[in-house]
C-alpha positions as semicolon CSV with decimal commas, in nm:
position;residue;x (nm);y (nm);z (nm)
1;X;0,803;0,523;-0,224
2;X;0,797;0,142;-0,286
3;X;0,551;-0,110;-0,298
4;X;0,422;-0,228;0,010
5;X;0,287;-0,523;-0,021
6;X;0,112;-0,828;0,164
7;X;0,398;-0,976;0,267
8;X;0,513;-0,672;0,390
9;X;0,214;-0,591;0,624
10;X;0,253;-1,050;0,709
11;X;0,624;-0,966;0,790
12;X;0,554;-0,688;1,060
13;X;0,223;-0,880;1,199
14;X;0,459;-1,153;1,299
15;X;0,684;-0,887;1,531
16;X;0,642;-1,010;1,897
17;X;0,828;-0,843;2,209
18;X;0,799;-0,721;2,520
19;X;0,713;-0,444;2,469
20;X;0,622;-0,372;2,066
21;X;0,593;0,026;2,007
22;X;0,341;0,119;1,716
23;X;0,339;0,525;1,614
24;X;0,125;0,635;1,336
25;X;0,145;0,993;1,202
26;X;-0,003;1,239;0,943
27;X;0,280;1,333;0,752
28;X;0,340;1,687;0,484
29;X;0,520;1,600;0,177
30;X;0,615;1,911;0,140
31;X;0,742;2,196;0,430
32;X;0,813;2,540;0,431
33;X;0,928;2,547;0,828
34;X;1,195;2,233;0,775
35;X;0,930;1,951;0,860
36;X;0,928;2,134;1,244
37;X;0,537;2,009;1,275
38;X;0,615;1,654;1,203
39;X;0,925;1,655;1,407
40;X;0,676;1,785;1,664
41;X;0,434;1,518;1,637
42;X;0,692;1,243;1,682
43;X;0,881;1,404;1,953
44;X;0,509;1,493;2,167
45;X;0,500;1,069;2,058
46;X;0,772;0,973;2,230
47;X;0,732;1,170;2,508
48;X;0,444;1,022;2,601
49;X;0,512;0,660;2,519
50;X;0,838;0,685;2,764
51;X;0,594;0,786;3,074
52;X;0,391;0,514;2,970
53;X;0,666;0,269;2,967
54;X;0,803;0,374;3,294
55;X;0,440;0,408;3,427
56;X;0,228;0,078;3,309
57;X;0,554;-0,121;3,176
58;X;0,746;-0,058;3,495
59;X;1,088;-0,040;3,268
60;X;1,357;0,105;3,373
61;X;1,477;0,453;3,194
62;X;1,798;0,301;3,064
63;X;1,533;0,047;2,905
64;X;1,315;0,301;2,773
65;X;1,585;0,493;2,607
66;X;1,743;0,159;2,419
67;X;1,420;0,094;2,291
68;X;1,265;0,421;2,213
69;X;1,647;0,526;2,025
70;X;1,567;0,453;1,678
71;X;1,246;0,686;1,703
72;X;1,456;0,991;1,838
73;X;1,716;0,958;1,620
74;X;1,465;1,007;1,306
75;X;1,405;1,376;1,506
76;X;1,768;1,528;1,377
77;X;1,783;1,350;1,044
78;X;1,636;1,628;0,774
79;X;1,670;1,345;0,467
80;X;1,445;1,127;0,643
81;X;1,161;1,396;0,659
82;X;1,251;1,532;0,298
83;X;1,096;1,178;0,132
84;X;0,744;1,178;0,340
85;X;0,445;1,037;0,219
86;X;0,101;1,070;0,378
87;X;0,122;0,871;0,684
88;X;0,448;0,761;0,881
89;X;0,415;0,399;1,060
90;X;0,727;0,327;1,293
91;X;0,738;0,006;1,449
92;X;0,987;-0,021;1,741
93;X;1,102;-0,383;1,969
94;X;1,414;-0,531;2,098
95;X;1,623;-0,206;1,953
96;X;1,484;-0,236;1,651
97;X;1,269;0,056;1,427
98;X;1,070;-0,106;1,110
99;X;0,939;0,207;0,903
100;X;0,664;0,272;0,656
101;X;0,547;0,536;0,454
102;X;0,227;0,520;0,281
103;X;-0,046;0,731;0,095
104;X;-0,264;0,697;0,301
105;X;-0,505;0,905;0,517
106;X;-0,483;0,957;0,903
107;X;-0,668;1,202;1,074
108;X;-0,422;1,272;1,423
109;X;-0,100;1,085;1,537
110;X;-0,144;0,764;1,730
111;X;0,053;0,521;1,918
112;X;-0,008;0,178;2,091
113;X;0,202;-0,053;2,324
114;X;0,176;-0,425;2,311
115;X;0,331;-0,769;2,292
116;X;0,284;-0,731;1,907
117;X;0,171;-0,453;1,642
118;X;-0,088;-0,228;1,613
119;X;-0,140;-0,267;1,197
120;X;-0,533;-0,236;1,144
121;X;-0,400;0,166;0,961
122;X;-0,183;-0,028;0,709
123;X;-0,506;-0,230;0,545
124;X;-0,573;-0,027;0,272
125;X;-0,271;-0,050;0,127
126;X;-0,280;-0,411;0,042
127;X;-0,668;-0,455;-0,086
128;X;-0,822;-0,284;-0,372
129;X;-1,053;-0,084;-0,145
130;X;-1,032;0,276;-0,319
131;X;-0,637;0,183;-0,380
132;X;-0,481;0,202;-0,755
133;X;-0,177;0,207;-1,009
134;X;-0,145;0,452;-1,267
135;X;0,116;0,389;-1,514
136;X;0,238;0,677;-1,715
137;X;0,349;0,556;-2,096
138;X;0,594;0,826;-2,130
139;X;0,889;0,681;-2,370
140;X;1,130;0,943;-2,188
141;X;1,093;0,756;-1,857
142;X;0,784;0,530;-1,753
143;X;0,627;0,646;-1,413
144;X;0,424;0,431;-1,141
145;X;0,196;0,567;-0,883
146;X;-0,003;0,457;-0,650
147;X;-0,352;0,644;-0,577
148;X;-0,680;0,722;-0,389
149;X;-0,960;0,969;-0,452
150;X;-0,733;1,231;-0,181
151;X;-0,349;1,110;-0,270
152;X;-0,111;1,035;-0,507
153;X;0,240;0,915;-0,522
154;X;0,510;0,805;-0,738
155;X;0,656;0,474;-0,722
156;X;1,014;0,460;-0,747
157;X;1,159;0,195;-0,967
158;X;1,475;0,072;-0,978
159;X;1,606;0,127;-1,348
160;X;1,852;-0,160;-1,295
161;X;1,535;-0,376;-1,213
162;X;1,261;-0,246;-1,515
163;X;1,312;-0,073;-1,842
164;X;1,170;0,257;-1,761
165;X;1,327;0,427;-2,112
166;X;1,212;0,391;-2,440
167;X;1,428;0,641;-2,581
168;X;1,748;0,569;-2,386
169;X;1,727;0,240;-2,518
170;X;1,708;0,380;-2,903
171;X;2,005;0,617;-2,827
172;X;2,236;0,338;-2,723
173;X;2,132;0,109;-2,998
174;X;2,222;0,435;-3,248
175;X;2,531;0,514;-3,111
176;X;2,660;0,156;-3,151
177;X;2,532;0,091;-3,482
178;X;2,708;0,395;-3,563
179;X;3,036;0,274;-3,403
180;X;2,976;-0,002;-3,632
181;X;2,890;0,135;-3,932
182;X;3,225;0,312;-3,885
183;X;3,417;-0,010;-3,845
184;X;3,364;-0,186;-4,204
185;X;2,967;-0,216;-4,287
186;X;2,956;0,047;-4,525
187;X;2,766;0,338;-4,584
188;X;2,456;0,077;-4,769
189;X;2,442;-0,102;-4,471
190;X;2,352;0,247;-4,272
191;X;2,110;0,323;-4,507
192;X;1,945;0,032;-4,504
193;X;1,918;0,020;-4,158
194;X;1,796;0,409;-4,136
195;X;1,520;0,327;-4,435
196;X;1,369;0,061;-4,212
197;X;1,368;0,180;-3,881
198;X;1,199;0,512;-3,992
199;X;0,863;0,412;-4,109
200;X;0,594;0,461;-3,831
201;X;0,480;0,099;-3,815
202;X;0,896;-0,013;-3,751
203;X;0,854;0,248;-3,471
204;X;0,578;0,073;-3,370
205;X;0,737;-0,293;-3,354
206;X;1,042;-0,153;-3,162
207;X;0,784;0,026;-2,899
208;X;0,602;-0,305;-2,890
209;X;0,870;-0,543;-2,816
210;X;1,027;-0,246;-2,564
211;X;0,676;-0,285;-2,367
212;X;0,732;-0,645;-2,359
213;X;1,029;-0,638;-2,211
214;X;0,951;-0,356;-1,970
215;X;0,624;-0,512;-1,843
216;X;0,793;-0,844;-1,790
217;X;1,002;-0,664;-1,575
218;X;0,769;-0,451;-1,391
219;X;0,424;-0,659;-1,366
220;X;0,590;-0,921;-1,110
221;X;0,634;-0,635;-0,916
222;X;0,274;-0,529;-0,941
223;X;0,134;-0,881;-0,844
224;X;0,330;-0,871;-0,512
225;X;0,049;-0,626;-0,459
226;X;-0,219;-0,659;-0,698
227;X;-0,434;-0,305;-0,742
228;X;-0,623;-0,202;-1,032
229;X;-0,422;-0,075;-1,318
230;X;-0,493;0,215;-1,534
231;X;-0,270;0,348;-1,802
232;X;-0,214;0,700;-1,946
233;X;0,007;0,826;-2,242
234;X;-0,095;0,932;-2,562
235;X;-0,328;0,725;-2,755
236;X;-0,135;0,533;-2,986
237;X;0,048;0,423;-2,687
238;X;-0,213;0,205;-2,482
239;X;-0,300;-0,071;-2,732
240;X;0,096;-0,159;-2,779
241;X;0,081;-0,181;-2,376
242;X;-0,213;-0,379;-2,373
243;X;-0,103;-0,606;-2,652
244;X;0,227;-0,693;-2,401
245;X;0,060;-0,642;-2,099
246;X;-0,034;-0,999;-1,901
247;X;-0,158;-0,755;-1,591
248;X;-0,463;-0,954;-1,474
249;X;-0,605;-0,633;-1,261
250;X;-0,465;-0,404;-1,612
251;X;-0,862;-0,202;-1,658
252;X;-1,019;-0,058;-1,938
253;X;-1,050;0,284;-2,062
254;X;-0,683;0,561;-2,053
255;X;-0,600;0,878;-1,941
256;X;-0,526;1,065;-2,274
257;X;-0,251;1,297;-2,293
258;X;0,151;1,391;-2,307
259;X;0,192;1,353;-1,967
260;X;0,500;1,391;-1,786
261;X;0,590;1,388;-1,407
262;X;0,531;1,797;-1,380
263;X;0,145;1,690;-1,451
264;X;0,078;1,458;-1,167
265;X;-0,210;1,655;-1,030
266;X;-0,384;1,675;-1,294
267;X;-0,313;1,280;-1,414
268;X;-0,431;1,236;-1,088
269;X;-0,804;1,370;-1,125
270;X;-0,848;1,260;-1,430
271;X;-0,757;0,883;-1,361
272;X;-1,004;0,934;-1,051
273;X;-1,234;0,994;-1,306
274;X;-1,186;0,635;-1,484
275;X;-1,108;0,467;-1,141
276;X;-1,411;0,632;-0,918
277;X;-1,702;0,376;-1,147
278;X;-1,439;0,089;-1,079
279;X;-1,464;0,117;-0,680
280;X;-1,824;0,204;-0,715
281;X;-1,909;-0,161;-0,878
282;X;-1,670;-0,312;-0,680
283;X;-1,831;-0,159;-0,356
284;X;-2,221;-0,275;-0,518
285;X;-2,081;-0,612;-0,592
286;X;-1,953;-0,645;-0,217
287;X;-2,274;-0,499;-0,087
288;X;-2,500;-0,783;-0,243
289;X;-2,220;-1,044;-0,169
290;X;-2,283;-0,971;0,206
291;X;-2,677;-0,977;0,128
292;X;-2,660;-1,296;-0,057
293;X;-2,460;-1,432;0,258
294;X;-2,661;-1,325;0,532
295;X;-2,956;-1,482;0,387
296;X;-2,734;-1,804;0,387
297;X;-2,704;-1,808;0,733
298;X;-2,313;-1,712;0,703
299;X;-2,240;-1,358;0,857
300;X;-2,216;-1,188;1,198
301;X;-2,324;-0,835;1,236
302;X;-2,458;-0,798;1,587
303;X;-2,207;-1,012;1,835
304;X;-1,810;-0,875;1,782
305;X;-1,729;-1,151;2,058
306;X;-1,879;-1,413;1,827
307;X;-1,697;-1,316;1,495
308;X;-1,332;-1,250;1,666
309;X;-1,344;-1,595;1,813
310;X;-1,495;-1,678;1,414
311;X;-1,189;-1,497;1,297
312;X;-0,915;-1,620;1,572
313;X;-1,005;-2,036;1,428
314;X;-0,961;-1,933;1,045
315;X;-1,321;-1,913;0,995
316;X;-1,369;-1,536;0,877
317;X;-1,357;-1,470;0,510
318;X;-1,391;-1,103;0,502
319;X;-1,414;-0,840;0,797
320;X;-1,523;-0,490;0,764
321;X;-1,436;-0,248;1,074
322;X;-1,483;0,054;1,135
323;X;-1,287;0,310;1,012
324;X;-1,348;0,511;1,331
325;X;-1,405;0,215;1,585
326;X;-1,367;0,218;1,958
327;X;-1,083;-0,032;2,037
328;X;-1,233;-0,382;2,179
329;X;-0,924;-0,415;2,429
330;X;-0,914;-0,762;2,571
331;X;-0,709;-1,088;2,506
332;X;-0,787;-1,424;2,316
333;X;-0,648;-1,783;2,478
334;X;-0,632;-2,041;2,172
335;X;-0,623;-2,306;2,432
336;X;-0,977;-2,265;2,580
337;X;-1,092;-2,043;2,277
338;X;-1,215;-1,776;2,517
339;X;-1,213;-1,391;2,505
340;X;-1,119;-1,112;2,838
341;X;-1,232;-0,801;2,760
342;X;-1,100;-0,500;2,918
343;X;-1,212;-0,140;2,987
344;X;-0,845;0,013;2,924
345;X;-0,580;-0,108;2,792
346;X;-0,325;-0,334;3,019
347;X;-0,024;-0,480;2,964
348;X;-0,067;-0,793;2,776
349;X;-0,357;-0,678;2,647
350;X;-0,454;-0,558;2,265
351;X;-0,730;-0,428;2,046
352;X;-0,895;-0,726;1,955
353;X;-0,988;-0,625;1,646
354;X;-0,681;-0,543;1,522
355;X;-0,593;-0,892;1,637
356;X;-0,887;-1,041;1,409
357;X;-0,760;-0,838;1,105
358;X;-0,445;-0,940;1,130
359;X;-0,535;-1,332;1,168
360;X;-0,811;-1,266;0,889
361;X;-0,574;-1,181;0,631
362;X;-0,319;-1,442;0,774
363;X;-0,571;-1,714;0,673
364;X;-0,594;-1,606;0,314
365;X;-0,926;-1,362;0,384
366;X;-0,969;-0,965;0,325
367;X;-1,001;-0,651;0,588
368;X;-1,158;-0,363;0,477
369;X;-1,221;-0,056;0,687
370;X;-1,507;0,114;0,628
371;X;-1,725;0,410;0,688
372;X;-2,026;0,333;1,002
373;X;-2,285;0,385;0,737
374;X;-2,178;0,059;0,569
375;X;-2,198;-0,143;0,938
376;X;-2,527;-0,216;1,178
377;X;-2,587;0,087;1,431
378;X;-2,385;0,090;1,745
379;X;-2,170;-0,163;1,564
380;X;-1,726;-0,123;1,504
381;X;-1,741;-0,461;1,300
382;X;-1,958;-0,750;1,076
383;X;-1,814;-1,041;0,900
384;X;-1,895;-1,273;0,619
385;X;-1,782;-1,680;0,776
386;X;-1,642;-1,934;0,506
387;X;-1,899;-2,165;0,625
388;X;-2,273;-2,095;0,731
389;X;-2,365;-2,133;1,142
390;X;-2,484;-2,447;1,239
């Protein structure tokens, strides 16, 4: 898995056609049957987007099968299957399949048609709600995952593009002082060399300057998607990675241990542990930001109407929805500012709170989705505004 980050998630919000397919699905990342209940779920998909596009669309079949190609192609390709993560986004318009994988939780396979994307699943993955990096501090080979309380998944970096081993490094520096020890420095000169680079605090300078070089490499990376940080490795470890480190999100407290990638369930629970009193305060401090806002005057928890126009003009700093919601289906006109709400969804339509998401985050704000206890009764969505209501 790779990053996915804001840009990402901008990048496929600004995907307009006639139609746009979006299929979410709860993917295994492992299989004893070959992947067949996936594969299942996808085809059982596309079967039922095609009637839909011959039905409400009115496209023709040769139509429906250009467009819907990418999808059914996935349905005979094993490989693909073989690197699942938890949920599988596919994106299809004009002949075209955009595809993400992400750790994150679905409950059943979904799909929407549009003029544009259905994206309000892919939020969590670029906020800090409940999301987080673990970085393993294993001189063998660094390791990167991302994490919730339920998942976890390794990152895969590009050794070519970060550092990820200590001791690989050491080994090639040997061999060629070796090489030229052999060619005319003299058997002093090795000793010398060996004398120095064996005392524990030399080990320690070499490990310190390796970090530097590794996190200037990978941190860039991190801030295209900036999560909470915690490390693990054995103790001695963590200040040297702190002491490089210029990770603004890098937290306190470690995961203690020789950890290697065999142990990932169990560097998983234990970084919950450190993690769990992070999202906690960051969930209290939210909580009495919204409190200290409503008293202002500068939040909308009881008209949806109200805040998606709010959010459609750039004036919505952050939106919580539902996890669970009912889909608002309707459409917005910028040039009177007015909203059409629908019963069911019809073509041109789209869930318009998928659309204030999307332009939420567009403008610089945050989306979270959250559970119904954290929203008014009988309510999918509440928002605090940038500025307080005249």
């Amino acid at each position: 898995m790779k990053i996915f980050d804001k840009h990402d998630f901008l990048r496929i919000t600004k995907i307009q056609s006639n139609p746009v397919v979006s299929i979410f699905i709860p993917t295994k990342r492992k299989s004893t049957n070959a992947y067949k209940e996936d594969i299942l779920e996808l085809k059982n998909q596309i079967k039922d987007i095609k009637t839909k596009l011959e039905d409400s669309w009115e496209l023709d079949r040769r139509e429906i099968e250009r467009l819907m190609k990418p999808a059914a192609e996935l349905l005979d390709d094993f490989e693909f299957w073989q690197n699942n993560s938890d949920l599988l986004a596919l994106f299809l318009h004009d002949e075209q399949l955009d595809i993400v994988k992400l750790p994150l939780f679905i409950e059943k396979s979904s799909h929407f048609i549009g003029n544009r994307p259905f994206t309000l699943p892919l939020i969590p993955a670029i906020n800090h709600n409940g999301h987080f990096y673990i970085l393993l501090l294993n001189l063998e080979k660094i390791l990167l995952y991302e994490a919730t309380r339920d998942v976890i998944q390794e990152i895969i970096l590009d050794p070519e593009e970060v550092a990820l081993s200590f001791t690989t490094e050491e080994s090639l520096v040997e061999n060629k002082s070796q090489l030229h020890g052999q060619g005319g420095v003299g058997n002093a000169g090795a000793m010398f060399h060996g004398h120095d680079e064996g005392s524990d605090e030399a080990k320690k300078t070499k490990i310190l300057n390796y970090f530097h070089r590794m996190s200037s490499m990978l941190e860039p990376k991190l801030n295209k998607n900036p999560l909470p940080l915690f490390l693990a490795g054995v103790d001695y470890l963590i200040p040297l990675y702190r002491k490089a480190s210029k990770y603004n999100f890098l937290q306190n407290g470690h995961v203690s241990g020789a950890f290697s990638a065999k142990d990932e369930r169990t560097l998983h629970q234990k970084a919950w542990e450190l993690a769990e009193p992070y999202f906690s305060e960051a969930q209290k401090k939210l909580e009495a930001e919204y409190s200290d806002k409503k008293a202002a005057n500068q939040t909308i928890d009881n008209d949806p109407v109200s805040l998606i126009k709010k959010a459609m003009t750039g004036g919505v700093e952050t939106l919580f929805i539902d996890f669970n919601h009912t889909h608002l289906w309707g459409k917005y006109n910028a040039d009177d500012h007015k909203v059409e709400l629908f019963d069911e969804p019809e073509k041109g339509s789209h869930c318009l709170i998928d659309l204030a998401a999307t332009k939420v985050i567009q403008s610089g704000g945050k989306a979270f989705l959250v559970t119904s206890e954290n929203l008014p009764k009988n309510q999918s969505i509440k928002g605090i505004l940038r500025y307080p209501i005249s």
